[in-house]
Structure formats: C-alpha cells, structure tokens
N, C-alpha and C positions, 0 to 999 in steps of 0.2 A: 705612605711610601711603600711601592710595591716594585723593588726589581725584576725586571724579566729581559728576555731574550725575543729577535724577530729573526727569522732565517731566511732571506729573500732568493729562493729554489731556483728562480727567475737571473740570478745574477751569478749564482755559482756554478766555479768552474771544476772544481775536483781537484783544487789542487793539494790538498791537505796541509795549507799552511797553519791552520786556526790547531789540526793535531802537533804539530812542531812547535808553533808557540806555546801551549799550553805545559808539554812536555819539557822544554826548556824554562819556561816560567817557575814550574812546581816542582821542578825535578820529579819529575814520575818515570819509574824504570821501567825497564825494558818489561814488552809483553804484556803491560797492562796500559790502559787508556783512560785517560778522561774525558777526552776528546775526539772521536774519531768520523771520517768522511765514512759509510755507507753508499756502494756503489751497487746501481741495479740495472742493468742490459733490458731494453725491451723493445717487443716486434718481432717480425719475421725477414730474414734478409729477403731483400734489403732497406728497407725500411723499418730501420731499429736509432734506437736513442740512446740513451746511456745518461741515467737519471743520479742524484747524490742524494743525500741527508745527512746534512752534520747533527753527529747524536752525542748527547749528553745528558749529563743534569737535568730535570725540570723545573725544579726551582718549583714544589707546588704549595700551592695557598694550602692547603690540608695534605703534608705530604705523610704517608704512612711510613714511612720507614723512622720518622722523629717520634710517632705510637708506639710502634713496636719495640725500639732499643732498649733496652733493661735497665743501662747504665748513664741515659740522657747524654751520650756522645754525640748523638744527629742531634742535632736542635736546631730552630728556625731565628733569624735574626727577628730583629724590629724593623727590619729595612726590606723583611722577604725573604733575604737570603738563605737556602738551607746548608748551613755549616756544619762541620764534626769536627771533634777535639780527639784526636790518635791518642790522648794520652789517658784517657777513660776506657777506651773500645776493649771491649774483651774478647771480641774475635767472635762470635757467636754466630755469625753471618745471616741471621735474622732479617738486617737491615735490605740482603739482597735479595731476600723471599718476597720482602714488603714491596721492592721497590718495581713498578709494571715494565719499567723502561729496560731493565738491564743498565742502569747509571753506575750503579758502587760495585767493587772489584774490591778484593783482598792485597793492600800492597805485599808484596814479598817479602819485601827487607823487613817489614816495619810488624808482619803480622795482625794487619790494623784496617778495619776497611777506611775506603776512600773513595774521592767521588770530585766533581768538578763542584767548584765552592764560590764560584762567581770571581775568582780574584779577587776576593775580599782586602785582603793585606792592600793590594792598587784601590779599589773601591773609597776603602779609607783615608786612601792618599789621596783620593779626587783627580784618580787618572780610568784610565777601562780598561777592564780584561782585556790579557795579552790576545785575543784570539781575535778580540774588534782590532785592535789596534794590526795586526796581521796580516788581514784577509785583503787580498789586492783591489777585491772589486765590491769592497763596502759591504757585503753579503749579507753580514753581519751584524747585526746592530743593537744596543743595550743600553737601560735606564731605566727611569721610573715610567711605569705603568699609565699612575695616579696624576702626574703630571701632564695635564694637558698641554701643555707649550713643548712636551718633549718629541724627539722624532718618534720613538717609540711607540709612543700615544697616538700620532698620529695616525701610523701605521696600522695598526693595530683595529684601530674605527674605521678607518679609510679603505685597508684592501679588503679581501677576502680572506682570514688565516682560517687555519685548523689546526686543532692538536692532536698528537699521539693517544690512542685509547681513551680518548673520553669518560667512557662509560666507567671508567675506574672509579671518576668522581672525585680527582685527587686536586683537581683546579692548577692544571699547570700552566706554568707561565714561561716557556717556550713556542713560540706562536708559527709558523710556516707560511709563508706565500707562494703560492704554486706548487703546493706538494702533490707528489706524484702516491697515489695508493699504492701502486707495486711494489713503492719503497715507506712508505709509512704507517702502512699495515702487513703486521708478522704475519709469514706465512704466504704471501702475496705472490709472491718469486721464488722459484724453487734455487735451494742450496745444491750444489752438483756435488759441494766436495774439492772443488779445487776454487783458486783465484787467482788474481792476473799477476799480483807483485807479492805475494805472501805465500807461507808457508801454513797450508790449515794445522792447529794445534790438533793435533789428533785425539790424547786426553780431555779436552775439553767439547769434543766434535760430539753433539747430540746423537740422539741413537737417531738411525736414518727409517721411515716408512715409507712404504712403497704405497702407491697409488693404487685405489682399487675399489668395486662397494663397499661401503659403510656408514660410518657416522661423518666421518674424512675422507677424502678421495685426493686428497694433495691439491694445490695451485692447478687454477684453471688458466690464467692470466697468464700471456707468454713472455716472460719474463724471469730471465737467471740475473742468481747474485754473484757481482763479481767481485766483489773486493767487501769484507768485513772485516769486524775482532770478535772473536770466539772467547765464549764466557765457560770457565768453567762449575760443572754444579756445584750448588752452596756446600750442601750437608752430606754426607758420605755415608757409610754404610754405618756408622753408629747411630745414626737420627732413626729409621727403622728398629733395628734393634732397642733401643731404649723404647719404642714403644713397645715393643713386645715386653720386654724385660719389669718396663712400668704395669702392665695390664697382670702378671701374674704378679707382683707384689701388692699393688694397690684392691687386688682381689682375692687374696688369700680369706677374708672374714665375710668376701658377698653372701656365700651359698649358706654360709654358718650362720648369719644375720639373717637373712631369708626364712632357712628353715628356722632358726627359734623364733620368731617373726608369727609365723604361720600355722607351724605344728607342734610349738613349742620342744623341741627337738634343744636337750644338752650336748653340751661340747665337751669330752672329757679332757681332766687336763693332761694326759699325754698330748692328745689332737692338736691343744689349743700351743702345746711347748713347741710341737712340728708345725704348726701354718705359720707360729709367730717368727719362728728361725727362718721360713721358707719367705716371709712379709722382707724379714731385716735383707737377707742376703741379694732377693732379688730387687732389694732395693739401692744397696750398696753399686749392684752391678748398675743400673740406672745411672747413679749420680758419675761414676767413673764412666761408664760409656758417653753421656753429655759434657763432663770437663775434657775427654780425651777430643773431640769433635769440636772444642775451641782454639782458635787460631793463636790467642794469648791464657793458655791453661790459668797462668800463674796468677792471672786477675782474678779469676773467680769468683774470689769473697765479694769485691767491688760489685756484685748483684745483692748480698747481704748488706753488706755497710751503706752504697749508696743506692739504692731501687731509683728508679721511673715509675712511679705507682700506676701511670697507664699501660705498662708495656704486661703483656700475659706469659712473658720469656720470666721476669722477676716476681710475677704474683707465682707461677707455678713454682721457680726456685724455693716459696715460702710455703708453696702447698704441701712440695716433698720434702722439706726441713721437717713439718709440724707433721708428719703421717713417718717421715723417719724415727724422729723421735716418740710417738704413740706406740709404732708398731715395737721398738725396742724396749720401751718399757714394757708393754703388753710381754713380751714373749723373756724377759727376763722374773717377770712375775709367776708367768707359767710355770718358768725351769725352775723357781726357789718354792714352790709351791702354795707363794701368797694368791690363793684362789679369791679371795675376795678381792684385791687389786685388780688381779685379770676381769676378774668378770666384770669389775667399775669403770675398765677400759676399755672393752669388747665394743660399747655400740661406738664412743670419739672416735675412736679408730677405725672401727667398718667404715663408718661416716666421712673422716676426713679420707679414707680410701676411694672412695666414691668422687668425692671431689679432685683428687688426686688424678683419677683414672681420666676424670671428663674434662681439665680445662686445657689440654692439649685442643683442644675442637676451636678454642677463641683462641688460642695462639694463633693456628694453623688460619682460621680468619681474615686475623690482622696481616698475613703472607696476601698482601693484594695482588702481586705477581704473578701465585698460580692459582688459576682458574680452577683443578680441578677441586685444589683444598676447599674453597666458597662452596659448600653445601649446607644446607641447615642440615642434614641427615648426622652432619657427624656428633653432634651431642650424644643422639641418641646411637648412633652406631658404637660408643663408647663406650656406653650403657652393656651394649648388650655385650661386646669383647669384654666387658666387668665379668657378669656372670660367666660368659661360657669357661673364659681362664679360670675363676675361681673354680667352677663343676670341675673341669678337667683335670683341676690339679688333684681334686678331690679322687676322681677315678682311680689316679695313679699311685695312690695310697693302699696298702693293705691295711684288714682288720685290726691287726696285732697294735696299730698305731693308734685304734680309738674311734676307727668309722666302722660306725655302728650298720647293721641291714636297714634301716629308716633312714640315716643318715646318706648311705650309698644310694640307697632309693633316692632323695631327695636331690641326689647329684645327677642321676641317671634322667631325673626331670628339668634339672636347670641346664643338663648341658645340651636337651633336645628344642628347649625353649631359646636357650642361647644359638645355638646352631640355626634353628629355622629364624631369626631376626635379622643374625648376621648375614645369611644367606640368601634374604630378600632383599637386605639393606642393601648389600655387594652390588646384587643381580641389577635390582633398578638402577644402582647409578650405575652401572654400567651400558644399561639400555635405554635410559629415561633421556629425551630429549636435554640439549644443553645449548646455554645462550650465548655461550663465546665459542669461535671458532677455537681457541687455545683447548676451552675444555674437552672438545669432543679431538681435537690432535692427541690428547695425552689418554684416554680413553682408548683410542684407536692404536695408540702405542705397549697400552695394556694386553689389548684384545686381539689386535690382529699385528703386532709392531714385535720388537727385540725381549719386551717381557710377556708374550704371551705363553711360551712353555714354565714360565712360573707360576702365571694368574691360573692358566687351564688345569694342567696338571698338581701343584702345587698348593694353589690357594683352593680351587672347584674339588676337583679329584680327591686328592688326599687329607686336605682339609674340611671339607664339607661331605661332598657324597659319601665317601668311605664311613667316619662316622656312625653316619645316618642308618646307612645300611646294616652296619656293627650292630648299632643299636637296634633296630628293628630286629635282627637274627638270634641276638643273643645276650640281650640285658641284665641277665642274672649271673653270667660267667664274668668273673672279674678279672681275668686275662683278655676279656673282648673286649669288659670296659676300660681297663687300661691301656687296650691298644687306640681302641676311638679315642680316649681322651688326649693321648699323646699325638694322634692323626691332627686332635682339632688345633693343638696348638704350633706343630709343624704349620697347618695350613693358616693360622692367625699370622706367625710370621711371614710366610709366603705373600701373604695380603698387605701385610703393613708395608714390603720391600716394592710392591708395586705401585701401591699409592703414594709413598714420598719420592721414590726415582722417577716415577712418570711424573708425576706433577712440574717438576723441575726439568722434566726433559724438553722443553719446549721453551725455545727464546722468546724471548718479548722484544727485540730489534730483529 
C-alpha cells in the first residue's frame, strides 16, 4: 500500500480551494501553508496563459527529510504516508534543508515544523483529505498507488505524469498531468517581487540576481510568477558561525598532532593548558550557538536521550559530546599538571577532533534541498579548514605561552598548506561546472549576486590573498604572522557565511 497524490494541471482552475480546505481541516495559521496554489503568467500579450501548481508534500518513497531528523519526528507510515509528531520536533529545521520541494514550514505557535500529512486522522477514518473532497473540479485525486482497481492507479499508467525534481531520487508520490515547466521547475519564471493578491513577506524574500554572463543568466522562458508563498531561510546566522566556531575548537590539537607526528616536535604544558582552554571554550560557544538556532531550545537533550541513529544532525550531537568531554578533560589535566593524562589524551582528542571537524560534510549531504551543499569536496574541504584553523590559531600565540621557533615554523607551514587547499577547494567549486541549475543560482549569488562583497573581499581578499602575501614577505616576524593568521580566519568565516546563506537562498518551488 502506497499512498499518493495525482494533480490533473488539465482541470484546474486556481481557485485555491484545496489551500482553504487544508487550512481549515489542520488548523494551520496564518502565513504559513500546507497547501498552496502556485500561479505562473506566460507568453507575450497577447497570447499569455496563466498556468497553477498545487504544491505540497510529496509523500516520497525515500523521503530525506525522515534521514535526516535526529529525533524520528518525520517518519514514514506503512501506508506511505510521511507523518511528524510536533511533540518530538526540536526545531532544528534540518527537515527543511532535506526536503527539495520547500513542503515543511516552521509552525509559529507551535515552534514545531510541519507539513501536509495526507489527512491522515480522515485517511484512518476511511474518508479523503479535505483538499480531495474540496476541489470543485475533481483536480484532485488520492489513494493507493499499489492498487490497481484504484483511480489513481489508473491514472498514473494511463496518462503522461511527471514529477517535481526527479533527479533528487527521493520517489515522490505526487504525480502531475499536464504540468507546465515554467511552473514546475524553480527558477523557470522570473519572481518580479510583487503578486496579484498577496503581500510579498519581505523577510523571507530571497536575495534577488540579476541576469547577466555567467554560470546563471536568470529565466529565459517568458514567464512571471504571480501568485506564491515565500519560505523563509531555515538556519540563520548561527549555523555559519558554529561552523567557524566548531573548526577552531575541533582544531586546536591538528597542527600539534601533525607536527609531533612528523618531527616529533613537544607540546609544552603551558601550550597544551592554552589549546586545551581554547578547544573547551570554542566549543562551549559551538554548542550554544546550535541550541540558540533551535526553534524548541528546551528539547535539546531529546537528541541525547532519543537519537535517529540515521540522522548526521544526532551522530554529530554525539561527536561534539565525546571531543567536549576529551577536550576538557585534556585541558584540566594540563592546568593540574597531570602530564602523563594529557599526553594519554592528546592523540583521542586530536582524533575525535578531526571527526568532529568533518561530519558536518554528511550532514550538509543529507540537506537534499540545496544543491550547492552536494559536493564530495566538502569532506575534504573540512580537512583542510582543520589545519588551517589550528596553524592560525597557532600564529596568534606568542612565545612566552610555549610555541617554540620549530613549532611556529611548523605553523607557518600548515597554515600555507592550509591556505593553498582551501583556496583551490573555494576557487573550483566556484568555477567548476555544476549539474543542477539550483547549484550554479546559488554560486552566481556568491560570485556575482548580494554576497559577493563578502566572498570577493572577505573570504578571497582578506582571507586568502592577504595571508599569502603576509607570508611570503615576512614569515619570521610574528606580528605578520599573527596578522595572516587572524586574516585567515576572518576570511574562513567570511566563507562559511557564503556557503550556508547562498545554499538556502534559492527556492525549490
């Protein structure tokens, strides 16, 4: 048994009664949707049309957003259905990274995301979603898949559908007949900014790009959107910051590791009392920057107590517990001067740091949403934000604290090896061809769009070339090296604010 949805494009009129049903069914409040009509203008007068899509849920055979949740609030029925339980969701907003369609919104009241759930409570009754039951001209239509004798089924073999974004792989079970491309692939129709009966949220209003050469040149296809609902981005300005935040805690032991590693280079224990405080604190700020960026803070623990063992939101919760806890024992051994504990904690720690540093990449993964997070580079781009944070912090340190001339040498080498990784890594995904139009929009939002005086100046300029230059002029002054090292990690953050706003700046309806 496989519920799904058929939307016959061919019979609908726009009249958004299937949003008014739904809305009155679930009580869902103002400003947010379960359900909504998608209206798309196209042609040239006068020979223009005025095309719909009712958008919601997918209801997918593999839907990623039931992966990703930490806490098993999404979950899939036995019947297909993909339902959430508000009373688990910790607000993490995860589920809207994952999900390609733009389907799940944060309700207000409830601080809980949400999403159209088939009318399940009706489903049970052995009646149909209020949106079937609604819609004047049968538009609409709902049941088992699996069931050949059903209309659904019929339909389904019979006409021609399509679905939304395919290529996600997510097997949805929302079907189309006669969908129009201008309106069922993003990006198709240009957004003006205004609509016919609504007010654009403005806060929620994506950054705007202007048409031009590049990787994106905007909608070629003459068609405006007239009538939408504006999603606002998931994660805010702490999801950035915790990355930054996470790369110099979880990297406080790389370059230490490295070089005793390699040139068997000691850590004295002042050095090791200063990384270990610098490990705790910037990891403290970490865990407070990701609970403050939850919709329901006070759930939290419910990532500890009850995991989703698939989801990489609650394996990472467990990464930065076990490197919280190493890195404070580590640096409390330091400060009491049990040198033989520090040193028996030095490599778990480097080690879980490393791990720490990198499973942000299969998080960011499991976000099937945005396109531009889907790279394999980011493992390794992890890798090298590890070291260059750790060199950097290293630079920023004087003598008197334990960094020895072998030691600062050895920083002055990881932060140029760091530097030139990151700064090819950057460069190519920035240049390197990309197979979704989503990717190369939020690239072009980067590069030529509302964050390019951050990525150009910011992340390139002051983060990377500066440096570089630093270093090459004057690697033995450690006023130059402290200013590179501090350049590098201004520009790590500059970086990290580009690649999670851009990613998310792009609708998927």
């Amino acid at each position: 048994m496989r519920y799904g949805f058929v939307i016959d494009n061919r019979k609908c009129i726009g009249c958004h009664a299937c949003s008014v049903a739904c809305k009155a069914e679930n009580q869902v409040p103002l400003g947010v949707f379960r359900t909504w009509v998608r209206c798309v203008d196209k042609g040239q007068f006068p020979n223009t049309r005025r095309h719909f899509q009712v958008t919601r849920c997918n209801h997918c055979d593999n839907p990623p957003c039931v992966a990703v949740c930490p806490v098993a609030a999404m979950f899939k029925r036995s019947n297909g259905i993909v339902d959430f339980d508000p009373s688990r969701c910790i607000g993490c907003k995860a589920c809207l990274q994952a999900c390609p369609y733009d389907a799940i919104y944060v309700d207000p009241e409830r601080g809980t995301a949400a999403k159209c759930h088939f009318c399940a409570h009706r489903v049970d009754a052995g009646m149909e979603p209020a949106c079937v039951v609604a819609c004047p001209e049968q538009a609409i239509v709902a049941g088992d898949i699996d069931d050949p004798t059903s209309e659904i089924s019929r339909l389904v073999h019979r006409e021609p559908v399509r679905v939304r974004r395919p290529e996600k792989q997510t097997r949805p079970k929302l079907f189309y007949i006669g969908a129009e491309a201008a309106v069922i692939v993003p990006g198709q129709a240009r957004n003006v900014g205004t609509y016919l009966f609504a007010t654009v949220n403005t806060k929620a209003r994506r950054a705007p790009l202007q048409a031009g050469p590049g990787p994106w040149s905007g909608p070629t296809v003459p068609a405006i959107v007239s009538y939408d609902v504006e999603h606002l981005r998931p994660w805010g300005w702490q999801v950035p910051a915790y990355f930054w935040t996470k790369s110099v805690s979880a990297g406080v032991l790389a370059l230490p590791a490295l070089a005793r590693a390699t040139e068997g280079l000691a850590i004295g224990p002042r050095l090791e009392t200063v990384l270990g405080l610098t490990g705790v604190v910037f990891m403290a700020l970490t865990v407070a920057l990701l609970v403050s960026d939850l919709s329901r803070p006070e759930r939290f623990f419910q990532v500890l107590m009850h995991p989703q063992p698939r989801s990489w939101v609650a394996r990472g919760a467990f990464l930065l517990l076990a490197y919280g806890v190493l890195c404070t024992c580590f640096f409390l051994s330091s400060w009491a001067g049990a040198g033989n504990v520090a040193s028996a904690l030095f490599w778990p720690t480097a080690s879980v740091g490393l791990l720490a540093a990198v499973y942000t990449a299969f998080l960011f993964g499991q976000c099937k949403g945005r396109d531009l997070w889907q790279t394999r580079l980011l493992p390794l781009h992890l890798v090298a934000q590890w070291v260059l944070a750790s060199s950097a912090v290293l630079t920023l340190l004087p003598g008197s604290l334990g960094v020895t001339p072998r030691l600062r040498h050895a920083a002055v080498v990881g932060l140029a090896v760091g530097l030139l990784a990151h700064g090819l890594i950057v460069l190519g995904e920035m240049a390197m061809p990309h197979a979704t139009d989503s990717a190369r929009r939020a690239v072009s939002i980067v590069t030529r769009g509302s964050l390019r005086d951050i990525f150009w100046i910011g992340a390139i300029g002051a983060g990377w070339l500066l440096p570089a230059v630093l270093l090459a002029a004057g690697r033995n002054s450690p006023l130059v090296l402290g200013i590179a090292g501090a350049g590098a990690l201004a520009g790590l953050l500059a970086f990290e604010w580009c690649f999670v706003m851009a990613g998310q700046n792009v609708a998927n309806s």
